[in-house]
C-alpha positions as CSV (number, residue, x, y, z in Angstrom):
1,X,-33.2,-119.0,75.8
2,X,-34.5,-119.8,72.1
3,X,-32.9,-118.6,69.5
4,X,-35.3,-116.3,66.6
5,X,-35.1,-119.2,64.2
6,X,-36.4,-121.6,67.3
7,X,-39.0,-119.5,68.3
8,X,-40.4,-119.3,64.9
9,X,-40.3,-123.4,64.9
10,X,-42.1,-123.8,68.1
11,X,-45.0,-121.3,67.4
12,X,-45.7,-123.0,64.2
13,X,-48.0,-125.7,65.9
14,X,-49.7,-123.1,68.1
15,X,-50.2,-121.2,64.5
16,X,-51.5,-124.2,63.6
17,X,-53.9,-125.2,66.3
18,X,-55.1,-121.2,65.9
19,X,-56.1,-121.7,62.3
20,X,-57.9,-125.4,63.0
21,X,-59.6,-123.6,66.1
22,X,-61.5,-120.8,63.7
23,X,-62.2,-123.9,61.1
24,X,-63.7,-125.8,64.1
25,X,-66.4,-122.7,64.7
26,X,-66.8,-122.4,61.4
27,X,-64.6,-119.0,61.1
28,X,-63.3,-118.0,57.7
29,X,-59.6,-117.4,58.4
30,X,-57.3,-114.8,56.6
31,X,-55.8,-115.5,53.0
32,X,-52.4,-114.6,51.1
33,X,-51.7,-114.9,47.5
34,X,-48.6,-114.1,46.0
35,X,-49.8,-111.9,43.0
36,X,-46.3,-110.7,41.6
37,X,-42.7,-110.9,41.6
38,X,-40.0,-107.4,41.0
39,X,-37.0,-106.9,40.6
40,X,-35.7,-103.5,42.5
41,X,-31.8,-101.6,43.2
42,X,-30.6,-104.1,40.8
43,X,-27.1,-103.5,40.3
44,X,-23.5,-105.8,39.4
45,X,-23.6,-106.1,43.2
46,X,-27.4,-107.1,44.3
47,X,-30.9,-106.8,43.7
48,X,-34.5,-106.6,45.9
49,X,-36.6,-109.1,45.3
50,X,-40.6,-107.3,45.4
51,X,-42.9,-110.1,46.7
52,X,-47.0,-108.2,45.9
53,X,-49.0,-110.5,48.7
54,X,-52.3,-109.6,48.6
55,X,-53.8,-110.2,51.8
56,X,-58.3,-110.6,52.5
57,X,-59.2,-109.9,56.0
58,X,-62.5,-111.6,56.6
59,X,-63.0,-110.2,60.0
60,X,-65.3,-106.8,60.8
61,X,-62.0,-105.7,62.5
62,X,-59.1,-104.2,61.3
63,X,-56.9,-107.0,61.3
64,X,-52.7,-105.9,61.8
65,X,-49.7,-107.1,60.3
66,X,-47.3,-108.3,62.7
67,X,-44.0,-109.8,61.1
68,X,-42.8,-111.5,57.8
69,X,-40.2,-114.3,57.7
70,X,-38.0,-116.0,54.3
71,X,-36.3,-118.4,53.4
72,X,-34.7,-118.0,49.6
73,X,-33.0,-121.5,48.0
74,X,-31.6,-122.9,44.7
75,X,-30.8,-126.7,44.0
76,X,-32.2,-127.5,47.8
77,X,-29.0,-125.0,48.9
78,X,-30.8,-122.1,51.5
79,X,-28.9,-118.5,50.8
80,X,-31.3,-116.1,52.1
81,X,-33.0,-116.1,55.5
82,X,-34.1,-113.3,57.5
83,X,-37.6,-111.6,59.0
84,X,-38.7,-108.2,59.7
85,X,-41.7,-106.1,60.9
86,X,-44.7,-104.9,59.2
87,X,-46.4,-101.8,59.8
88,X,-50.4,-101.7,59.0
89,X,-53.4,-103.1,59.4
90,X,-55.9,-104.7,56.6
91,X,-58.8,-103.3,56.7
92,X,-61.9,-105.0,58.0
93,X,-63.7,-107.0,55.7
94,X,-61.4,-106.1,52.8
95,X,-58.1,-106.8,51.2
96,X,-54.6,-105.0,50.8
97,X,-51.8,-105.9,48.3
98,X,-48.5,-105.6,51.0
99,X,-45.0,-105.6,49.3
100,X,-42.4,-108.1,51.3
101,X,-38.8,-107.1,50.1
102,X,-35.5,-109.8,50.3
103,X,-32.6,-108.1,49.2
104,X,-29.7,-110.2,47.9
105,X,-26.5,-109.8,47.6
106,X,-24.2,-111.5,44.9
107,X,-20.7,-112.2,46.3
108,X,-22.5,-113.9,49.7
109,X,-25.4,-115.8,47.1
110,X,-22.0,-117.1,45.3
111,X,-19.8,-118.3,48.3
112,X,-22.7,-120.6,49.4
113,X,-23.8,-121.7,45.9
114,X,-21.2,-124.1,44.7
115,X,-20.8,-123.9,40.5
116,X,-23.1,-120.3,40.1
117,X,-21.0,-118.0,38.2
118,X,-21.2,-114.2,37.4
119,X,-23.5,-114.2,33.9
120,X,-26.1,-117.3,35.2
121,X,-29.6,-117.1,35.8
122,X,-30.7,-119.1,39.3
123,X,-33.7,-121.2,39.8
124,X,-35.1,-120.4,43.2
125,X,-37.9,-121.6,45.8
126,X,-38.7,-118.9,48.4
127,X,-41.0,-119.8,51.4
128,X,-42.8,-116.8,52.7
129,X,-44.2,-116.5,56.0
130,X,-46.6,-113.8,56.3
131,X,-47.7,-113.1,60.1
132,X,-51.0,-111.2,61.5
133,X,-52.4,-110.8,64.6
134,X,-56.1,-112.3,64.4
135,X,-58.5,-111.5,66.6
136,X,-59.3,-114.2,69.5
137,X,-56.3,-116.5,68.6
138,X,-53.3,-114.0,68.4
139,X,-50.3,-114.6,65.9
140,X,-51.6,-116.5,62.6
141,X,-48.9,-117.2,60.0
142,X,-49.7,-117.1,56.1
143,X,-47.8,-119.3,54.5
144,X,-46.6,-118.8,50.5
145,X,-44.2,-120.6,48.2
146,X,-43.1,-119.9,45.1
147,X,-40.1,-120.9,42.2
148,X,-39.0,-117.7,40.0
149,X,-35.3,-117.2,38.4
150,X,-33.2,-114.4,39.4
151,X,-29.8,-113.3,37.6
152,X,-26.2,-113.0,38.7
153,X,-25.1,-110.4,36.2
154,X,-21.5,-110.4,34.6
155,X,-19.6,-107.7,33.1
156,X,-20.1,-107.5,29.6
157,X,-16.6,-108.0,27.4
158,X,-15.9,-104.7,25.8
159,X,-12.6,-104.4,23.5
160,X,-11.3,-103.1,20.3
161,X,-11.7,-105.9,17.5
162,X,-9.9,-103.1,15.1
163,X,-8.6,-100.0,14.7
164,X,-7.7,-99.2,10.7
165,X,-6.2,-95.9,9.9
166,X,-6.6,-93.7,6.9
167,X,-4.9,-90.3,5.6
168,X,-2.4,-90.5,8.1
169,X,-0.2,-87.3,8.0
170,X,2.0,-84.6,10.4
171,X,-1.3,-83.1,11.5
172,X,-2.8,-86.3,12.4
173,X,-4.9,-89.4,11.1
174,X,-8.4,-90.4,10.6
175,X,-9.6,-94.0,10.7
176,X,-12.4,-96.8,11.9
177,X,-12.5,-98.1,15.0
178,X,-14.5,-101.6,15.6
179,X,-15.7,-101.7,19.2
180,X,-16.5,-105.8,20.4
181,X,-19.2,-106.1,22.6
182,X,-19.3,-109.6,23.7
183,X,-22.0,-110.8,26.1
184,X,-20.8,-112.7,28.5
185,X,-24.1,-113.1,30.4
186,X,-27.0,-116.1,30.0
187,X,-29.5,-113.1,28.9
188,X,-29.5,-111.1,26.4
189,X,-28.9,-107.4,26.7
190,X,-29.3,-104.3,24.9
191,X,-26.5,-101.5,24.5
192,X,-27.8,-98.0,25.6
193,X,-25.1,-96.1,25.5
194,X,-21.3,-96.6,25.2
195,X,-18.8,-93.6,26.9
196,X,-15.2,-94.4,26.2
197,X,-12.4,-93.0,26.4
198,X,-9.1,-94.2,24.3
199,X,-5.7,-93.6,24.9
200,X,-2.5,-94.8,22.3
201,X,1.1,-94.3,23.4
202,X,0.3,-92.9,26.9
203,X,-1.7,-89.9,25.1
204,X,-5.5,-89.2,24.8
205,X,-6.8,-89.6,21.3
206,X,-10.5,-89.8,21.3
207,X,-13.3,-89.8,24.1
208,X,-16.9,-89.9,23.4
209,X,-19.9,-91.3,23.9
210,X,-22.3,-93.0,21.8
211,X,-26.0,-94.5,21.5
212,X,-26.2,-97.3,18.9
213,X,-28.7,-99.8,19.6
214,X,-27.0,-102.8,19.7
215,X,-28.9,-106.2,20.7
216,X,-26.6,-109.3,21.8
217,X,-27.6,-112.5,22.5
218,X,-26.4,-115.0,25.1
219,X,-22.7,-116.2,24.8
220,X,-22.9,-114.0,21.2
221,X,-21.0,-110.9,20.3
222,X,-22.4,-107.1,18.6
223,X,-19.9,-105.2,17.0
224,X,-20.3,-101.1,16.7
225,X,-18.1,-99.3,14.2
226,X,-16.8,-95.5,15.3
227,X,-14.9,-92.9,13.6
228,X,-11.9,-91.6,14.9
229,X,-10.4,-87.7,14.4
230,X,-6.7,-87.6,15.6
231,X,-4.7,-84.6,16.2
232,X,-1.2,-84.8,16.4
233,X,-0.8,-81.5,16.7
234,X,-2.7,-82.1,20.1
235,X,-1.7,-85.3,20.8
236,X,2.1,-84.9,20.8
237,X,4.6,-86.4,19.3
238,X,4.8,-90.1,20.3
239,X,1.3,-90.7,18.7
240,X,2.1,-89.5,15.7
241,X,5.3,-92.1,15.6
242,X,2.6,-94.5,17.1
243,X,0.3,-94.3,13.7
244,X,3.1,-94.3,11.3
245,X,4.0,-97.9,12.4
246,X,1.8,-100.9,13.1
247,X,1.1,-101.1,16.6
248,X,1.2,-99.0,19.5
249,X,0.8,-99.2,23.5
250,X,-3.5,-98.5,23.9
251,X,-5.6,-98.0,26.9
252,X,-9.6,-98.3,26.6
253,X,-12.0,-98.0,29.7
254,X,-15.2,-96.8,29.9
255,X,-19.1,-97.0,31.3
256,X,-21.9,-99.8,29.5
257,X,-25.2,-99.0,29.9
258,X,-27.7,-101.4,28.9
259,X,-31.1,-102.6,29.4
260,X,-31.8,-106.8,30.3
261,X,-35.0,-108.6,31.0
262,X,-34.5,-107.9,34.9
263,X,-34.0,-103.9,34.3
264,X,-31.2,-101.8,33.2
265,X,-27.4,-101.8,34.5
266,X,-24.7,-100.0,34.1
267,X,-20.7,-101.6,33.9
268,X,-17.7,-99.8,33.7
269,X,-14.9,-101.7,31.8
270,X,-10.8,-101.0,31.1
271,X,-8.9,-102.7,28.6
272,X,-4.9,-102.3,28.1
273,X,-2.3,-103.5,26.2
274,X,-1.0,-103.6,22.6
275,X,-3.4,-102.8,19.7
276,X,-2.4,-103.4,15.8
277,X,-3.3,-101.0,13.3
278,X,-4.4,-101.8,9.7
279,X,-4.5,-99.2,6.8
C-alpha cells in the first residue's frame, strides 16, 4: 500500500500531464499567488504560520478545493510537513484569497535544527501545494514557494540591578528599586507592562504592576526605576533586621508583557537569591 507522502509523489506526473493536457487545447488553467504571510497563536511555545493564496478560477464552473500539502525548511533541514483538507469552492470565473495555516511548534523545530537557539530568528523556504479538482482532468496541484523568517522567542532576563534604601526606621523604609530588563532575543521588543511581586527575608514587601514604555534592543538591556513603601509593621520582624544590614535573602518573579515585530507575548520570570542593599 503507498504510504500519504508516496501517493502525493506519484500523482505529481499525472498532475502534470493534466495541466500540459488543458495547455495542449488551449485551456487557461487555474493560478495561485501567495499574496501574504501572518503570524497567528504566537506564544513562547509556537506560532501559525497564515499563508493568503489567492486563487483565479478561469472556468464557468465552480471549481472546489480539494487538499493542501507543506513542506517548511531552514538551511536545506525539512521541520514541518503535513496536509489537510479544504472546504469551498472558487467561484466560476472569479478569484478567492484562501488562508493555508502551518502551525509550529518550538521544542520539536529545535530538536531537528542543529545550532537554533531560543532568542533566533530562522530563515525558511516553504513549498506549498495547493490542490483543486478541475473540471475534465480531476486533481490539479498549484504549486507555491516562498523564503520568510520566523522567530524562536526567549525569555527576556528580568532582575534587580539595585535596590537602595532611604529613611529606614522601626515602621519601615522607603527606597529605589532598579528593575534590569535585558533582551535576550535577536528582535527587539517593547515592555508593556511589568507585574512583580518581591519578597526579602521570606516576607512580602511590595507587589505591583507597572506600564513604562521601555524599548530594548537586541543583545541590549532597559532599565526601569520603581519606588518602594515598606512596612515593617506589616512585614514582621525579620525584614526590618533585613534593611538595617546590607543584604538580605530576596525572591522576585513575575509576568512580562511586551509587544515584538511578530505580535505581542507574554513571559513570566522568578529570580532568587541574595540581593545587596545600598543607602
Amino acid at each position: 500500500m503507498l504510504t500519504r507522502r508516496r501517493l502525493v509523489s506519484a500523482l505529481a506526473p499525472a498532475t502534470l500531464a493534466g495541466c500540459d493536457l488543458l495547455r495542449s487545447l488551449g485551456a487557461t488553467t487555474p493560478t495561485a499567488r501567495l499574496t501574504g504571510i501572518r503570524f497567528s497563536d504566537f506564544s513562547l511555545a509556537s506560532l501559525t504560520l497564515l499563508f493568503d493564496v489567492d486563487v483565479r478560477n478561469p472556468y464557468q464552473v465552480a471549481l472546489p478545493l480539494v487538499n493542501i500539502d507543506y513542506a517548511i525548511a531552514s538551511g536545506g533541514q525539512r521541520f514541518l510537513t503535513g496536509e489537510a483538507p479544504l472546504q469551498g469552492a472558487i467561484p466560476a470565473g472569479g478569484s478567492q484569497v484562501v488562508t493555508l495555516p502551518a502551525s509550529i511548534v518550538f521544542v520539536e523545530m529545535l530538536r531537528i535544527l542543529q545550532g537554533v537557539a531560543p532568542g533566533a530568528v530562522v530563515p525558511y523556504h516553504t513549498s506549498l501545494g495547493l490542490s483543486v479538482n478541475a473540471p475534465a482532468v480531476g486533481t490539479l496541484r498549484l504549486p507555491i514557494e516562498k523564503d520568510g523568517q520566523l522567530p524562536v522567542p526567549a525569555v527576556p532576563d528580568v532582575d534587580i540591578a539595585s535596590l537602595k534604601w532611604s529613611n529606614v526606621s522601626l515602621g519601615g523604609a522607603t527606597g529605589e528599586m532598579l528593575v534590569r530588563i535585558g533582551n535576550t532575543n535577536q528582535f527587539p521588543i517593547d515592555l508593556v507592562t511589568l507585574d512583580y511581586g518581591l519578597q526579602l527575608a521570606g516576607a512580602q514587601v511590595a507587589r505591583s504592576s507597572i506600564g513604562t514604555p521601555v524599548n530594548v534592543q537586541p543583545g541590549a538591556a532597559g532599565d526601569i526605576a520603581i519606588s518602594l513603601a515598606v512596612s515593617t509593621l506589616n512585614a514582621g520582624v525579620a525584614v526590618f533586621r533585613a534593611l538595617q544590614g546590607d543584604s538580605a535573602p530576596y525572591a522576585f518573579s513575575g509576568t512580562l508583557a511586551f509587544n515584538t515585530p511578530f505580535g505581542p507575548l507574554q513571559a513570566p520570570w522568578a529570580k532568587a537569591g541574595t540581593l545587596s542593599f545600598s543607602r
